[in-house]
Legacy VTK file of the C-alpha trace (Angstrom):
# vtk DataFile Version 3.0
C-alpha trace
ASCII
DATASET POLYDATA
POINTS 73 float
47.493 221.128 282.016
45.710 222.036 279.162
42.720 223.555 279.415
39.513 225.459 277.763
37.449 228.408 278.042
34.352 229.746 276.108
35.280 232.991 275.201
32.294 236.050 273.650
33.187 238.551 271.603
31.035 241.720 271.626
31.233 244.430 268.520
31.525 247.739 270.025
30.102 250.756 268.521
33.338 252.985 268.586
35.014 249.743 266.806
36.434 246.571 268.444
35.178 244.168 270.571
34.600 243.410 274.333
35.665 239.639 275.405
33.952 238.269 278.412
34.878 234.499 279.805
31.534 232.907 281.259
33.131 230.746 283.105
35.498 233.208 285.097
32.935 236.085 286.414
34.586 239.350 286.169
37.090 237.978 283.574
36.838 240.938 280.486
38.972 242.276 278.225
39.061 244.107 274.764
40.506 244.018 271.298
40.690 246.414 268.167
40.755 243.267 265.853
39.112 239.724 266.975
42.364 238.200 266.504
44.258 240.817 268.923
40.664 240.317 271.044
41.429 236.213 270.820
44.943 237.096 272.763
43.934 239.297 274.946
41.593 236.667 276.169
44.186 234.326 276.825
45.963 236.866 278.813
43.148 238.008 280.978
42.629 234.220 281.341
46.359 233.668 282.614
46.694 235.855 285.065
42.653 235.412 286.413
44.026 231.654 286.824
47.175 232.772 288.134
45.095 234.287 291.017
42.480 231.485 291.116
45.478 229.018 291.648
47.103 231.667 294.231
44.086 231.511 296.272
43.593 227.543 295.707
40.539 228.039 293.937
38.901 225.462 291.816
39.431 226.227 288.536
36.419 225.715 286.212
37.394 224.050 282.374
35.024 224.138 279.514
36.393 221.070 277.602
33.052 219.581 277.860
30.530 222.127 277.215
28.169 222.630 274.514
26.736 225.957 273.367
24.573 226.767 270.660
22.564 229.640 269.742
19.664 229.559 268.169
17.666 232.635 266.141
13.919 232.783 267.445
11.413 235.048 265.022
LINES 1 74
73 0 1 2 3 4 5 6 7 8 9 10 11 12 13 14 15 16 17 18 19 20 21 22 23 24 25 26 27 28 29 30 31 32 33 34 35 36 37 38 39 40 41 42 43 44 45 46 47 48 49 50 51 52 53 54 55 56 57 58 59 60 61 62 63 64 65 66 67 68 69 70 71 72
């Protein structure tokens, strides 16, 4: 089953960024490069599912959400 998850990236001051999964609480990872960040996403979501799914969780998809952000002066 295919499914999605909003994913932020966070710029780090020492370099890199911090990933964080809204969806999945506690669900964070890191990545020198936003591309290696963009895998390592997908592997901290993996095994967080593989655990959700262990523990017959409901797992949560973001295939319908919206998000936007808007700049506010």
């Amino acid at each position: 089953m295919e499914r999605m998850f909003r994913i932020k990236l966070t710029p780090e001051a020492d370099g890199g960024y911090t990933v964080t999964v809204p969806s999945l609480p506690g669900c964070v990872t890191w990545g020198e490069t936003i591309e290696e960040a963009k895998e390592m996403a997908k592997e901290a979501i993996l095994l967080y599912l593989e655990d959700m799914e262990a523990n017959n969780e409901k797992i949560p998809n973001d295939m319908n959400s919206l998000e936007l952000s808007l700049v506010v002066s």
